[in-house]
C-alpha positions in Angstrom: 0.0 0.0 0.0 3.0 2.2 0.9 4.6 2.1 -2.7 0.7 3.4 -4.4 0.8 6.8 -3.3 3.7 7.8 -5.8 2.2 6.5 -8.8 -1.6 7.9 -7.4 0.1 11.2 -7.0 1.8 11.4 -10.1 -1.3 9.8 -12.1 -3.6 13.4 -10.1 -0.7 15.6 -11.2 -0.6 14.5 -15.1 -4.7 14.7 -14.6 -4.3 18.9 -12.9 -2.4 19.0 -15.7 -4.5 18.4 -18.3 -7.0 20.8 -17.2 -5.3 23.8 -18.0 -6.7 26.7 -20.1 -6.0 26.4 -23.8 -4.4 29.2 -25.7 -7.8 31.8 -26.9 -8.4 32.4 -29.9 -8.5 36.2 -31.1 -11.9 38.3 -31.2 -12.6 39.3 -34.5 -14.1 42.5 -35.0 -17.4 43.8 -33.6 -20.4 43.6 -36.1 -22.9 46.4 -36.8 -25.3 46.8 -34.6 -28.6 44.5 -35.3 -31.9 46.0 -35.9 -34.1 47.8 -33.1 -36.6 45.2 -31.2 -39.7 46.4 -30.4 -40.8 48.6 -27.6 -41.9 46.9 -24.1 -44.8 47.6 -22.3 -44.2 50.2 -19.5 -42.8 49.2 -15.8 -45.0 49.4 -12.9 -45.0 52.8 -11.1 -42.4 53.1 -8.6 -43.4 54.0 -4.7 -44.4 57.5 -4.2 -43.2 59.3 -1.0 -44.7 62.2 1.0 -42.9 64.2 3.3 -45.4 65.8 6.2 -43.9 68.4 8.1 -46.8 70.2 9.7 -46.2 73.2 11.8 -47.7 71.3 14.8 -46.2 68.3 17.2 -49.1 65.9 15.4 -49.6 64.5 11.9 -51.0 61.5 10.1 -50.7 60.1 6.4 -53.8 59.6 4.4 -56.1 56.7 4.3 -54.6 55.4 1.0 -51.0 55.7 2.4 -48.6 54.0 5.2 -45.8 55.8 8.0 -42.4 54.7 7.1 -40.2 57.1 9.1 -41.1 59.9 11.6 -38.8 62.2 13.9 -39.0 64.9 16.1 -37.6 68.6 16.1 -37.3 71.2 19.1 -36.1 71.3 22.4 -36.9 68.3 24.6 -34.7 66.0 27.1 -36.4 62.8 26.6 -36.9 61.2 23.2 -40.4 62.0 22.5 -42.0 60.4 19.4 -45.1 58.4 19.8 -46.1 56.3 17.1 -50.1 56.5 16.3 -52.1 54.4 14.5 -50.8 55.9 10.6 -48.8 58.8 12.1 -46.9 60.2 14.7 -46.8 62.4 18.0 -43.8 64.3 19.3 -44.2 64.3 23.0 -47.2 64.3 25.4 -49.3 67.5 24.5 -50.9 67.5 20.9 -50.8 71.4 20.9 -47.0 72.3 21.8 -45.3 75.2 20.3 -42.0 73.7 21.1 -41.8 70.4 19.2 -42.8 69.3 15.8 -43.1 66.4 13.8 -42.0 65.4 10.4 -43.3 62.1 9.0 -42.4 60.1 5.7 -45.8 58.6 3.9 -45.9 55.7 1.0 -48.5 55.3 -0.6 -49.8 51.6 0.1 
């Protein structure tokens, strides 16, 4: 069993070898262009986005439309964005003058 290995390994080598890449053939030149095909039918309609920036600490998308993102502006200590059911709330009171809300809408 002890003499096999040389002849098994030189028997995998010759086979490595054989594999190699063969010389490439040179491109020829490029053709004309071929004929236009004919026009497709038109994509689906991307996602549209609204931005809602309301003057107010409160807004909401429309019924047709989803909340992606949402933050809050002003002065405040504690992180104060609450989600609601399609928009968002920037701290407690819905009528502050000191924070405001911007919201991101897709339609759905």
């Amino acid at each position: 069993m002890r003499g096999l290995w040389i002849p098994v390994t030189l028997l995998g080598a010759l086979a490595l070898a054989a594999c190699s890449d063969a010389p490439k053939e040179s491109k020829g030149e490029k053709g004309d262009p071929g004929p236009p095909g004919p026009k497709g039918d038109p994509g689906v309609a991307g996602t549209t986005l609204r931005v809602v920036a309301p003057q107010s600490s409160t807004a909401s998308c429309q019924t047709d439309e989803i909340m992606i993102s949402a933050y809050c502006t002003g002065t405040f200590t504690n992180y104060p964005l609450v989600p609601l059911t399609n928009g968002a709330r920037c701290g407690a009171n819905p009528n502050s003058t000191t924070l405001r809300v911007t919201i991101v809408c897709a339609k759905r």
